[in-house]
N, C-alpha and C positions, 0 to 999 in steps of 0.2 A: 378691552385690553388697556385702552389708554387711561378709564377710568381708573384701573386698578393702580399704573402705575403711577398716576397722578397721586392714589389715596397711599401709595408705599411712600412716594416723596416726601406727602404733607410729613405723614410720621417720621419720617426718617432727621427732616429739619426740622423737629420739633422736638427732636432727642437730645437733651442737650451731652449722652454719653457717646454718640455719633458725631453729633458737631465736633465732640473735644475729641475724638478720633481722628478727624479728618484735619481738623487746626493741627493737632498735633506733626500727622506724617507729611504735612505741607508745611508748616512750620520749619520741621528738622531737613526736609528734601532742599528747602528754600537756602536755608541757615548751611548744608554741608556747599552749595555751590558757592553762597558769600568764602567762606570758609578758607574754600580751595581756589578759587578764582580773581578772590579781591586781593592786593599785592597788599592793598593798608592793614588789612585786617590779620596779613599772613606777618607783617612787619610787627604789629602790636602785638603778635603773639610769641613772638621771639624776643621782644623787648622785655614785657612781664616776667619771660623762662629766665632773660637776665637778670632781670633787677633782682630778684628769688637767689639765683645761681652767687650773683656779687655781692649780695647783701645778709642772708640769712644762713648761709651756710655753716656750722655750726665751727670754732675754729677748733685748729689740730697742732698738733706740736708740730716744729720742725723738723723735717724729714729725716733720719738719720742712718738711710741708706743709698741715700740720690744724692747728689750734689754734680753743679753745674759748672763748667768750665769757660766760660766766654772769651771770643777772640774778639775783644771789645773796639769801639774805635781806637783807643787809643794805644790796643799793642798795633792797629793798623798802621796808626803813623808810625811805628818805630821800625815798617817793613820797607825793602824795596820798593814792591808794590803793593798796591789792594787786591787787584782780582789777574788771575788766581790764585786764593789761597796760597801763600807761600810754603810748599810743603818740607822745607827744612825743620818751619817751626811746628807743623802739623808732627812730623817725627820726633821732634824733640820733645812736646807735650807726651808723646805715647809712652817714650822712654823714662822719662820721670814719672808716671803715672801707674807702671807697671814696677817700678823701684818702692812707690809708694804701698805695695800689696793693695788693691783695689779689686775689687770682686768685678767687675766688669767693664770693658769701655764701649759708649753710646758714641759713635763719631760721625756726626751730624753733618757732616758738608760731603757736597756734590763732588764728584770727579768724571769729569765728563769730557776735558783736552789736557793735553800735555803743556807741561810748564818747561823749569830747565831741567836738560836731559837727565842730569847729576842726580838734583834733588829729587826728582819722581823716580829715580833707579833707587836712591836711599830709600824713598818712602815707601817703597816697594818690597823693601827687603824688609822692613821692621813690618809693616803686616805682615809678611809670613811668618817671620820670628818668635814675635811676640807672644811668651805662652798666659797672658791670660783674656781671656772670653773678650773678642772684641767684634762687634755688628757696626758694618758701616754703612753707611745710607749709599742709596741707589735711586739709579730714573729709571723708569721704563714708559709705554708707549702711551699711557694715560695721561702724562704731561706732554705739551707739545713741545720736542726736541725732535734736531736732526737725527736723520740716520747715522751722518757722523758720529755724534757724541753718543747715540746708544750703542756705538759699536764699541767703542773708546773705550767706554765705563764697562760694558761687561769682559771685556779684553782686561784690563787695568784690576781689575777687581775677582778675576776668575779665581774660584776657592776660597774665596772669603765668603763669611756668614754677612747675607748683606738684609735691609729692609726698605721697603720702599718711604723712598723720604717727597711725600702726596700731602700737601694742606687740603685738607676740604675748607671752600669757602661759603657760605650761603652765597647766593647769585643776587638774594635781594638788597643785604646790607654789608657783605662783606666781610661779616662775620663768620671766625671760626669755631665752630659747637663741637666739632666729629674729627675721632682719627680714626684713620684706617685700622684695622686690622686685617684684611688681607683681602687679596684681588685674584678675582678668578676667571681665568681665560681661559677657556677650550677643558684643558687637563690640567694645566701651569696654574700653580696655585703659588702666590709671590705674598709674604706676609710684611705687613707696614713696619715701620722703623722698630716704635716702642711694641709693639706686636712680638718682633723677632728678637727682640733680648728680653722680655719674660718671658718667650719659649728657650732660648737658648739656659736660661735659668731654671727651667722647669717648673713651673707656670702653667695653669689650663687656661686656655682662650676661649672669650665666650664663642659660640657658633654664630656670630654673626660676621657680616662685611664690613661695616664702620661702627662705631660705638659711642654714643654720646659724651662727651668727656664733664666729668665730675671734678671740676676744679678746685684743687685741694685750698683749704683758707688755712693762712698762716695761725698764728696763736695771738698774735696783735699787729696793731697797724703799723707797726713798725719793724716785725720782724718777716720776712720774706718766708713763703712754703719751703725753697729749698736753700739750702746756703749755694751762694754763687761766686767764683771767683773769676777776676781778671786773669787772662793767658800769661801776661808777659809780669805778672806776680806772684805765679805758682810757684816758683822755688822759694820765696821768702814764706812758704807755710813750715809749718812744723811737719817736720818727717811723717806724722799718724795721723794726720789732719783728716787725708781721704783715707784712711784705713778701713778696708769691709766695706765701703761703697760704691755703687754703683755709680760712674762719673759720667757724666754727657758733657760732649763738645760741639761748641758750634760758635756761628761768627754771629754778631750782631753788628752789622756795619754802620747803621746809621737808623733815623727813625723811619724813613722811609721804605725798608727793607720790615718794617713789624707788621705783624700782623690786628686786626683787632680782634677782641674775645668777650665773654659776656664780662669780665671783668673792668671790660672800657668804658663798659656803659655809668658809672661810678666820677669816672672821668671822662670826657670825649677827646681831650687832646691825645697826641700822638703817643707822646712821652709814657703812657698807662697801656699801650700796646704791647705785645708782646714778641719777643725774636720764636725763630720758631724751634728752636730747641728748647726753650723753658716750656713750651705747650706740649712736646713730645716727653717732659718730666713730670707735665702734669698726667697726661693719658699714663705713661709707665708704672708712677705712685698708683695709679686707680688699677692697675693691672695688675701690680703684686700684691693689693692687700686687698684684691677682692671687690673692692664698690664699686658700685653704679647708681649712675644717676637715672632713677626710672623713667620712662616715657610710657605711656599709654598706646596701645597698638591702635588702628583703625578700627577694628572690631569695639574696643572698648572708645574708643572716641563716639563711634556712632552711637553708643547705649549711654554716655554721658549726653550726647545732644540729645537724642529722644527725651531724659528723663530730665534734662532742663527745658526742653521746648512743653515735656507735660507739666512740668510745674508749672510756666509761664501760660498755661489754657486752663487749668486747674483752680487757680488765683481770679486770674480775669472772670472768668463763667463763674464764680462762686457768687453766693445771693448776699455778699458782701457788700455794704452801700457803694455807690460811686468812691467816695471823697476814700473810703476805708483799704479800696481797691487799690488806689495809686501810693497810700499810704506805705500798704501792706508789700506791692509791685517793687518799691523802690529801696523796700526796706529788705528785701531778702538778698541783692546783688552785694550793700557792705560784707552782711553775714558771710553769705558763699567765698568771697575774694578772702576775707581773713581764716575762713575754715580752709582752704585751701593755703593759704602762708604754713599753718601748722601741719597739714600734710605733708610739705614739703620739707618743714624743720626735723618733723621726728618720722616721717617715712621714706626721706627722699625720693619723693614722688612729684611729676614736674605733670597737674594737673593741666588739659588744656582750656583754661578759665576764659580768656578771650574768647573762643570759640562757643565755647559754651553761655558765655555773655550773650552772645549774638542769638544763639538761639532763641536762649530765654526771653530775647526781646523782643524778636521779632516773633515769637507763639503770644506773646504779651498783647505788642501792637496790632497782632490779626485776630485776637482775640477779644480785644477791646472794642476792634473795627466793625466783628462779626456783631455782639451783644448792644454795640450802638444801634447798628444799620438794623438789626432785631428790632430794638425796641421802638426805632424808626416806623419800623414794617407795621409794629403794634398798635401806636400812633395812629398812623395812616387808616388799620384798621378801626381801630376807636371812631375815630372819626367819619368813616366809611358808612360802617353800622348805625351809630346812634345822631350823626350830626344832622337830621331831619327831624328828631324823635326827642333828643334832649337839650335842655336848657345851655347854652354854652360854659357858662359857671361848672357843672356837673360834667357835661365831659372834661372839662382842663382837670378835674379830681382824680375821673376816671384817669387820665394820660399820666397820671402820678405813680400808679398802679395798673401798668398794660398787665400783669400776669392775671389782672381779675376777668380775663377774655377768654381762660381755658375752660375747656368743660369740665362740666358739674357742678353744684347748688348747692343752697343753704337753706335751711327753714329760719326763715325773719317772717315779722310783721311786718304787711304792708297795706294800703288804702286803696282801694282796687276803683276806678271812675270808667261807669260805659256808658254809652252815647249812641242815638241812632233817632234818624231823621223817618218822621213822622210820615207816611203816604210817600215814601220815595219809590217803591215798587212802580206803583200807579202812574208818578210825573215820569216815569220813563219810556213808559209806552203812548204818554200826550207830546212826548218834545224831539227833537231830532238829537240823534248820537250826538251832534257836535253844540246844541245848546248844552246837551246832558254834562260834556266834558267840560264844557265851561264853568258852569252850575256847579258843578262837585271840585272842581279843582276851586273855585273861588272860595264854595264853604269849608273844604277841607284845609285851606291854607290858611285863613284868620283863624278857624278854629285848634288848629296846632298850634298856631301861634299864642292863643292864649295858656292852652294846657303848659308849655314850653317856658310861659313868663311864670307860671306856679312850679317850677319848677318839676313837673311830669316828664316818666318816661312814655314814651309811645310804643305800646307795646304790639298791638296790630292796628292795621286800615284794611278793616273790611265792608267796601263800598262805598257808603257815606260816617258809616261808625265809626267809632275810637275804642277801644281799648287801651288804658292808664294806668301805669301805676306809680306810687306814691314810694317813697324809704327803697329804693332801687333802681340801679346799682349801686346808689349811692346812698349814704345814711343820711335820714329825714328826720329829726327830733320830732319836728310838729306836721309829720306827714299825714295825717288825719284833718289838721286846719288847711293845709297844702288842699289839699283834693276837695274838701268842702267848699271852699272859697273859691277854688276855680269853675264847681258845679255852678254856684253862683254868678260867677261874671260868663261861663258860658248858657248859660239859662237868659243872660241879658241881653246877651250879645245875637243871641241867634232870635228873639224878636225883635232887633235890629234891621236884621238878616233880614228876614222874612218880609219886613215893609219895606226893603231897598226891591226887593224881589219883584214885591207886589205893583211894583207903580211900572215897572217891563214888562206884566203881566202873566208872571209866573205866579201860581200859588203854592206854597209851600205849608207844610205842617209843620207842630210845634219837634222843639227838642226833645228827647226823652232820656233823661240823665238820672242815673244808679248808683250809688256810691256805697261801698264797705271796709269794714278793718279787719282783717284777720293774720291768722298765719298760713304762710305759703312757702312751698319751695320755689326758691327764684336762681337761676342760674342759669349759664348756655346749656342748651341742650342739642343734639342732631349727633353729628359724625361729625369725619375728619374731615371732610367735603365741605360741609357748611353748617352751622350750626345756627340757632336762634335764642336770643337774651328772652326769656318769659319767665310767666311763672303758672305753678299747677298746686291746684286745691281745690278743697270746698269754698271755701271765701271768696272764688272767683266766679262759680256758680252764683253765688247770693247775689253778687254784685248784678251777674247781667238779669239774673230775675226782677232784679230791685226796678233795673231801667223798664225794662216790658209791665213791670207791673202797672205804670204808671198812665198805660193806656185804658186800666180798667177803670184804677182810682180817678181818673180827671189831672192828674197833678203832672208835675213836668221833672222833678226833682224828686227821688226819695232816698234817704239815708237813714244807713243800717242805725240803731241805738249804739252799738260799740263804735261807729266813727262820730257822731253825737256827742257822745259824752267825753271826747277829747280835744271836742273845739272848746276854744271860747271868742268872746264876741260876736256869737252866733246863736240867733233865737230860731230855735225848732220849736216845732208844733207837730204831738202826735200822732201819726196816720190811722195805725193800727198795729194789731198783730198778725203777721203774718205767717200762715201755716204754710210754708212753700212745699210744692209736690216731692213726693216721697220723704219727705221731712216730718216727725212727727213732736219737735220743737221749734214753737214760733219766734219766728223772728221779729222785737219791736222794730219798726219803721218809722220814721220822721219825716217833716220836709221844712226846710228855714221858711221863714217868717220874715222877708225883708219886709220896711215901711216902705210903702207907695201911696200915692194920694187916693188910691180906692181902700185902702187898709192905714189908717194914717196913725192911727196911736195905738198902745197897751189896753184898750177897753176890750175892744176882739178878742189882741190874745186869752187875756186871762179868763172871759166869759167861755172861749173857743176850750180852753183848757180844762175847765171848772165842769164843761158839760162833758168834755171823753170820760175826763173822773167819774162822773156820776154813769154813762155808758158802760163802763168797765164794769161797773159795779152792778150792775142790772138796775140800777134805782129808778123810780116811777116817773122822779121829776127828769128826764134825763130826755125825753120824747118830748116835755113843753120846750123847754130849754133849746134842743136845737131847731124846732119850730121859731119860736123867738128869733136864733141867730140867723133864720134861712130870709125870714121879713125883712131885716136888714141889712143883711150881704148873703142876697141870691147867689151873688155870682163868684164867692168860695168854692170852689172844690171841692175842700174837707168838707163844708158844712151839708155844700148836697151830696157828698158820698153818702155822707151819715142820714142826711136827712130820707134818703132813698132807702137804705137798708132795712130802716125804722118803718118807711111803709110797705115792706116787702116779711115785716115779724122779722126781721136778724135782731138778735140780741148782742151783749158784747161790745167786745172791739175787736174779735179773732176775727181773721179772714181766712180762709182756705181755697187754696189755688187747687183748682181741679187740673190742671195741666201746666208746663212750663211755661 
């Protein structure tokens, strides 16, 4: 059971359409708590809605059914008092206003205690009077006021069309985005200020509870959204100035009393704030002509993070370079924030691009983290697998290309070198286990070492053998001189071997070294468990016949003709043909020719050469000839192969291997 699940694992972290599954919904889970929980990230995301909202907004002519009325500071100073509202002049605007024929009055201030007894009975009787359409603001229990003043205002105000006069503020900057449109308690359903004069207008209200406000752009920087008038210079207008509009009144006391908007963001000082009856003209304009300013719901937030946390796993895990990665990474966040400005200009759609930033980067940065720490893993295995077996040169190649670790193969040429110690069977049954382990560990570690300096992979250790090979995993131009050359210095090295051995009193036999070129499939092979770097052919058979063979011929070294004839600097000397079992084409065989002081010059060679010629050919002089060469170097190998053969009737240079 545990195997299984382990073998579901392996595959499962090795999918790289599972990885980006799981980066992804860890990504977006990760990205929706930043989101919602970091106050910076909720702030940057209401800054961008501004900069959008103040800057881009497409502009609009000047309102020509609102216009604002202001009890500005400076009809303040011409009052008695500031606060409360003087409502003499609160009456006398009404009056004039409804003389003016005005489609509506918006009367934006509180009443919430009594002033002089006089003036609140006057102001008291023009609200009822007055016959055109007038909503006047109200408190109720959502602001904090007395019971007092909530009893006041609805006493004071009873049968008047009234609207709840509620700023939403953000909590985090203070900022005003949202007006009410209506509040709902129990059964009691109270509609906001500008809410209740587009219904009293007849107006449809969206079915919502506050509403984003679409803040109207003037037509240039210089002309205001709505025309605004000072109170105590309303009579110097012209008679039809407000004719047919909609009037809003309200006080602007001071700057202290303003609110901010995303229009502040433009300017930070105070002075670009707004009072809050010009923000209740902005929500009113956006409630008679219909717009809004879109906001994406939660549902659709979460499907924007998903599909930018999969972009950001998408990019990263792509078989994209490094360098191409980051390139590519950094270059799609301009794109998105400007496609997003033009969302906004011609959809009025208020994308949430921060938030989806965050995503995108953090699926990015776990994404990069994962395909690091991957390749890490790869690494590590590279190094795991081959760092006893290859050359170091050849794995840092390998570590360039961890993906060449997965399974399955290639047919290449490769140079196949086997190896196996002479009488090791027999010294193991003369020595004790722990000389044995000494013995094999000392020969087997010089001699990796040498295969390793030729650049060889190690492809098995079985026993005291090797198994080599040349042009894998990595590509070997001259992998046939590779393997040649190291049959060589291991053929030197282990009579070396052998007389360090000898004077400890071990006796050892010679090397017996194989060498071929062919083609092979080489690649990992096994399962998801564990796999192994080899390779499988016929060229791997030759190889290890070539080494056994060389217990028949006398020789310590023999190489295939096909690795032969792609050295240079290397003098071979014919062996034979060899017929290998079940084979019924022979294989020529070689073995180098180093000079040593019992073989010291080219006279041998070429007599030794001149006589296989004349062998191959059946010729008669061919039996004097290696006679000759046997008087003067008995103690060749070739020459008593041949010279044996000769007294045994073989003809030839075939050999035929009656068995492996």
């Amino acid at each position: 059971m545990k195997t299984a699940l382990a073998r579901t694992y392996r595959r499962l972290t090795n999918s790289h359409l599972f990885i980006g599954l799981l980066l992804t919904i860890n990504s977006t889970l990760f990205s929706i708590f930043i989101v919602n929980y970091i106050q910076m990230v909720k702030i940057a995301e209401n800054h961008f809605d501004d900069i959008r909202v103040s800057s881009l907004a497409l502009p609009r002519p000047q309102a020509k059914d609102i216009a604002v009325v202001l009890i500005s500071e400076e009809t303040l100073s011409r009052l008695p008092y500031r606060s409360p509202l003087d409502r003499a002049l609160i009456a006398d605007l009404l009056v004039q206003l409804e003389k003016r024929s005005v489609t509506a009055i918006g009367l934006n201030v509180v009443f919430d205690r009594p002033t002089e007894a006089e003036k609140d009975r006057r102001l008291s009787e023009v609200f009822r009077g007055i016959r055109v359409p007038l909503i006047v603001s109200t408190i109720s229990n959502i602001v904090e006021s007395s019971p007092q003043r909530l009893s006041y205002s609805r006493k004071y105000l009873q049968g008047l069309q009234t609207g709840l006069s509620h700023v939403y503020r953000d909590f985090l900057d203070q900022t005003v985005r949202e007006v009410q449109i209506r509040h709902i308690q129990g059964r009691t359903v109270q509609l906001g200020f500008a809410a209740a004069i587009a219904y009293t207008l007849g107006k449809d209200l969206p079915d919502v509870e506050s509403l984003r406000i679409d803040f109207r752009a003037g037509p240039n920087l210089d002309t205001p959204p709505f025309p605004v008038y000072e109170a105590h210079k309303l009579g110097e207008l012209p008679v039809t100035a407000l004719k047919d509009r909609i009037v809003l009144i309200g006080s602007d006391p001071g700057l202290n009393s303003r609110h901010r908007t995303p229009l502040s963001i433009q300017n930070t000082s105070e002075k670009h704030n707004l009072p809050g009856v010009l923000i209740e003209a902005h929500a009113l304009s956006q409630l008679i002509e219909g717009r809004s300013l879109k906001s994406v719901s939660s549902d659709q937030t979460l499907l924007l993070l998903v599909s930018a946390s999969m972009l950001g796993v998408f990019i990263s895990l792509s078989r994209l370079g490094w360098l191409m990665k980051i390139i590519t990474s950094f270059g799609v966040l301009p794109v998105a924030w400007i496609a997003s400005l033009f969302v906004f200009i011609y959809q009025g759609q208020l994308l949430p691009m921060v938030a989806m930033t965050v995503a995108y980067l953090v699926a990015a940065i776990a994404s990069f983290t994962w395909e690091w720490r991957s390749e890490f893993s790869k690494r590590q295995e590279v190094q795991q697998i081959f760092g006893h077996f290859l050359a170091p040169a050849v794995i840092e190649q390998m570590l360039l290309n961890p993906d060449s670790l997965e399974l399955g193969g290639e047919f290449r040429e490769v140079s196949l070198l086997f190896t196996d110690l002479e009488g090791f069977t027999a010294l193991t049954e003369s020595n004790t286990p722990q000389d044995m382990v000494r013995l094999v560990n000392a020969y087997l570690e010089e001699s990796c070492e040498i295969v390793i300096r030729h650049g060889g992979t190690i492809d098995k250790i079985v026993g005291d053998a090797l198994h080599v090979m040349f042009n894998a995993p990595v590509f070997q131009k001259d992998h046939a001189q590779r393997a040649a050359n190291c049959a060589l210095e291991l053929d030197a090295w282990s009579n070396k071997f052998r007389e360090r051995q000898a004077e400890m009193g071990i006796t050892l036999g010679v090397t017996r070294i194989g060498v071929n070129t062919g083609n092979c499939m080489v690649g990992n092979f096994g399962g998801s468990i564990r796999f192994d770097y080899t390779a499988h052919g016929d060229a791997i058979n030759t190889a290890a016949r070539l080494e056994s063979i060389n217990q028949r011929l006398g020789t310590t070294i023999c190489i295939s003709e096909t690795t032969a004839s792609l050295c240079n600097d290397i003098s071979f000397l014919p062996v034979a043909t060899l017929i290998l079992y079940g084979k019924t084409q022979g294989v020529d065989v070689f073995s180098p020719y180093p000079e040593t002081d019992e073989f010291p010059d080219s006279e041998f060679k070429d007599e030794y050469k001149y006589a296989f010629s004349c062998l191959r050919e059946n010729k008669i002089e061919a039996t004097e000839l290696f006679r000759n060469l046997y008087e003067r170097y008995p103690n060749h190998p070739l020459v008593k192969l041949h010279n044996k053969r000769i007294d045994q009737g073989e003809l030839g240079t075939s050999i035929i291997m009656p068995e492996k």
